[in-house]
C-alpha positions, 0 to 999 in steps of 0.5 A: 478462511479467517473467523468471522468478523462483526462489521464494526471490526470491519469498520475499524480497518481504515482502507483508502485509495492514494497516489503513489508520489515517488518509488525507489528500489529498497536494495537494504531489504531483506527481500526484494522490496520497493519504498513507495511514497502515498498522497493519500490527501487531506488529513492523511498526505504522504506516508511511506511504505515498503512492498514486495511488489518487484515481480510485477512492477519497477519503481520507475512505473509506480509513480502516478499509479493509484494503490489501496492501502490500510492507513491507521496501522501503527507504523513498523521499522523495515530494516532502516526504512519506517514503514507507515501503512501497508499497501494492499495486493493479492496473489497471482499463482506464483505467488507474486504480489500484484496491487489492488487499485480502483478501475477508474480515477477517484479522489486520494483519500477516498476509503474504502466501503 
């Protein structure tokens, strides 16, 4: 379990729900990864990201599907692909990413309480 934290520090974590756009395969990544564009709306629009979701998923299922991701990271350089926020998942029991994302349709940009 990690320390414990106040809910102000909780609150510092901008986590909001997006529609990925587009997704390709990132075959210059180091591990098997996919480049996903997010419309996370409004302020936010599209940002990019990369993720090591090929376990589970293809590029060519990803477009349409709502993600939850941190969207005030700084952004961070992935080989030669800028990375802009970072798109949440847990775990199966292989280890495999598998994404978070809401049960029901809700508005791009929504963030998460």
């Amino acid at each position: 379990m990690a320390d414990e934290i106040s809910f102000d520090d909780f609150m510092k974590v901008d986590i909001r729900t997006g529609t990925v756009t587009r997704a390709e395969p990132f075959p210059e990544a180091r591990k098997p990864a996919i480049k996903l564009w997010v419309d996370f709306g409004g302020k936010i629009g599209v940002r990019k990201t990369s993720a090591q979701i090929t376990a589970h998923y293809a590029s060519d299922t990803l477009v349409g599907r709502q993600v939850m991701a941190v969207v005030n990271f700084p952004a961070r350089q992935i080989g030669p692909f800028m990375s802009e926020v970072l798109v949440l998942g847990v775990p199966d029991e292989d280890g495999a990413i598998v994404l978070l994302s809401p049960d029901q349709p809700v508005p791009d940009g929504g963030r998460m309480h």
